[in-house]
C-alpha positions in Angstrom: 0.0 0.0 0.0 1.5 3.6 -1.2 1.4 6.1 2.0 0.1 9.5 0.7 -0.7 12.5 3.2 -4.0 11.9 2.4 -4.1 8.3 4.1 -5.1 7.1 7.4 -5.0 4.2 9.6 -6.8 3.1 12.6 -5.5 3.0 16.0 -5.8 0.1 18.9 -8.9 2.2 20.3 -10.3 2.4 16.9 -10.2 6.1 15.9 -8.8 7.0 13.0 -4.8 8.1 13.2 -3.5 10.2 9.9 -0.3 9.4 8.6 1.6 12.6 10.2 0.2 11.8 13.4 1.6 8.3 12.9 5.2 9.6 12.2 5.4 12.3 14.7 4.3 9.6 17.5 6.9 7.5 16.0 9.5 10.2 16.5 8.0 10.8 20.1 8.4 7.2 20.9 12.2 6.7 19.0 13.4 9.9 21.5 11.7 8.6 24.3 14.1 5.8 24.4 17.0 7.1 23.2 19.8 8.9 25.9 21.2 12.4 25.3 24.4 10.6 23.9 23.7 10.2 20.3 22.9 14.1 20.5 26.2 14.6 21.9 28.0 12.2 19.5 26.1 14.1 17.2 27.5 17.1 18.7 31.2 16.2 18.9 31.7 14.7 15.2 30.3 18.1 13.9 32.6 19.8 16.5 34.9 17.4 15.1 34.2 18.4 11.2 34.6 22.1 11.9 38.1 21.9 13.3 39.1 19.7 10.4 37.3 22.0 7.9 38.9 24.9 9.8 42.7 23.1 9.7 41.6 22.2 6.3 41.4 25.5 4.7 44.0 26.9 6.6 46.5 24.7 5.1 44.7 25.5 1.7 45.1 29.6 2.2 48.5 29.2 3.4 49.8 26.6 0.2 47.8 29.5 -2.2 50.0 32.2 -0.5 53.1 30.1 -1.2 51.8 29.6 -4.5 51.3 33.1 -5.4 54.8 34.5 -3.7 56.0 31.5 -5.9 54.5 32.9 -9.0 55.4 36.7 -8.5 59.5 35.7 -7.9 59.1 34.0 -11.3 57.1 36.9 -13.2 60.3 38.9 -11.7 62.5 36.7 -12.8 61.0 36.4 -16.3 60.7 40.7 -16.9 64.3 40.8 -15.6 65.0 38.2 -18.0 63.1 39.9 -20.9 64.9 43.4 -20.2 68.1 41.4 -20.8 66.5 40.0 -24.1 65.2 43.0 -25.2 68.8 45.4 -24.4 71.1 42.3 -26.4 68.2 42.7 -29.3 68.8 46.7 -29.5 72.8 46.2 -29.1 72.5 43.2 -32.3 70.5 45.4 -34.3 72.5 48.6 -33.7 75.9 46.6 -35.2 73.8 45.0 -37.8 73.0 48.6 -39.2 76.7 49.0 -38.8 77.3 46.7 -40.9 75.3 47.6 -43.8 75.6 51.1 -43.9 
């Protein structure tokens, strides 16, 4: 039998019971046996989740900031490197004209 909202059962008494009545007594019944501790387990693994996902993108912030010092010493390294190209180029094509005139 499909459960819809619309459904309804009837209880030991004999009155009718609709389905949401049925779950939410469930639920009443399931935490009336249970102990606090699964709340607290509960509790502690999220606890537990945070301070990874806290360590977690810690670690990640800190690699990006390595990664981004990393690439700024080699864009220096490359313009100082292209300034070098770029003077040798000037110096070639001033003895080249040299050469032909």
């Amino acid at each position: 039998m499909a459960v819809t909202g619309d459904e309804s059962e009837t209880g030991a008494a004999g009155e009718l019971i609709g389905v949401s009545s049925i779950l939410r007594l469930a639920v009443a019944q399931s935490s009336a046996h249970s102990p606090h501790k699964p709340f607290e387990d509960v509790s502690q693994k999220r606890e537990q989740r945070l301070m990874k996902n806290r360590e977690a993108a810690r670690e990640c912030r800190r690699k990006k900031k390595e990664y981004v010092k990393c690439l700024e010493n080699r864009v220096a390294v490359l313009e100082n490197q292209n300034k070098t190209l770029i003077e040798e180029l000037r110096a070639m094509k001033d003895i080249y004209q040299h050469k032909v005139e």
